[in-house]
N, C-alpha and C positions, 0 to 999 in steps of 0.2 A: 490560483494556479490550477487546481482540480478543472475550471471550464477551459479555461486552456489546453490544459493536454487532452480531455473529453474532447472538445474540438478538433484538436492535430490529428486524434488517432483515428478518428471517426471521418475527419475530412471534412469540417461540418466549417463553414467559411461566415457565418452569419446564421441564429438561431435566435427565433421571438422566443422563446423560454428561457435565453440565458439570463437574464434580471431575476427571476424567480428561482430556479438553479441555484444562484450564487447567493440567494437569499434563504434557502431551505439548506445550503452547504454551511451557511454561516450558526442557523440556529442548530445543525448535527453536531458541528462539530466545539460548538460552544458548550452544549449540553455534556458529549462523550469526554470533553477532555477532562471537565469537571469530576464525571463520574469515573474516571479514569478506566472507561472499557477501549479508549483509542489511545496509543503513545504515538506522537509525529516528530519528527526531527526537522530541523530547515538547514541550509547553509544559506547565507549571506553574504553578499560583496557590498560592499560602500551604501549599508546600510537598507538593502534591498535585498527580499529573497530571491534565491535563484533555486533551487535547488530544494523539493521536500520527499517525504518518503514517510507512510503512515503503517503501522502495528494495530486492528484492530481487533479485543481479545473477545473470543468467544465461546461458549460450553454444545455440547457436546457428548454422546453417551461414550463411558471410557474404551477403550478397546487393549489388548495387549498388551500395544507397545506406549501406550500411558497409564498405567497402570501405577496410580497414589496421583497423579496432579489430576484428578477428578472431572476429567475430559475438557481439559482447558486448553484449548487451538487459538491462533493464532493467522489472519490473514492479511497478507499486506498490500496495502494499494496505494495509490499516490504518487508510486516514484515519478517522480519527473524533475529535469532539469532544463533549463532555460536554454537553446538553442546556440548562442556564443558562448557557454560555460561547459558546453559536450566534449568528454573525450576527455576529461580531464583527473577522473577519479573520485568529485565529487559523489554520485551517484554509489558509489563502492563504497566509502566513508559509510554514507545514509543507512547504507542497507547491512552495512556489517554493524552501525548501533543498535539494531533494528532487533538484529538476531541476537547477539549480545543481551536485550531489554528481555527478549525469548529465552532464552537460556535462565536468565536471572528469575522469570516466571513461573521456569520448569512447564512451559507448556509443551504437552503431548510432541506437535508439529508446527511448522508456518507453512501456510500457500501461497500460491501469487498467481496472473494472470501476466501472460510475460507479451509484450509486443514483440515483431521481429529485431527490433532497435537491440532491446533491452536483454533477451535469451543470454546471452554471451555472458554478462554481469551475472546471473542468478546460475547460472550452471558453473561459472566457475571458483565461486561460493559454496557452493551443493546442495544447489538445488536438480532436482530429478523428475523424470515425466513420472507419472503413477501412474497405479493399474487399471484404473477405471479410469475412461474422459471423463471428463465435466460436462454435462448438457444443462439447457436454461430454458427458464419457460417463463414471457415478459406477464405476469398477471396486471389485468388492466380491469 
């Protein structure tokens, strides 16, 4: 589902690296789940996912307002829902385990990276823009 919605968001309609993609996606997240540094949730209908939302946990020097859980952050990516299962709460369920798995953590914070779709969902949860953007820099 990860090169799917990578595709949708991106607009990407055909990509000669998605066989390799979904093959580097398959050994992350075989490795992470084990080592339990990623929590994923899915929902399912007649035995097919539809629906997932991933908790990746990460450290971090502490600051303030984590102060005793040892700068342990949380970022979540993933969400996505299958395009006939929109609109329906799925995606809300996902995200509220998600924070829930957080809280149970005790980690510092969670981030996310919100599409225009999806803002409405996380801010009405409480999620909040922060003081600093976020800039990226693709290392190749």
């Amino acid at each position: 589902m990860r090169v799917v919605f990578i595709n949708e968001v991106f607009h990407i309609e055909k990509n000669k690296d998605s066989e390799q993609l979904r093959e580097e996606l398959v050994e992350y997240f075989t490795r992470t789940l084990l080592d339990q540094s990623v929590i994923t949730w899915i929902a399912e209908y007649e035995q097919q996912i539809v629906s997932t939302g991933t908790l990746v946990l990460w450290h971090a020097p502490p600051t303030y307002t984590g102060l005793g859980n040892k700068g342990m952050r949380g970022y979540i990516l993933n969400m996505y829902t299958e395009k006939e299962f929109r609109k329906k709460g799925i995606a809300s369920i996902l995200l509220d385990k998600l924070i829930k798995e957080a809280k149970a953590l005790n980690l510092e914070y969670v981030h996310l990276h919100s599409t225009e779709d999806g803002i409405g969902i996380y801010r009405k949860l409480g999620f909040e823009n922060t003081k600093f953007p976020e800039l990226n820099m693709v290392i190749k």
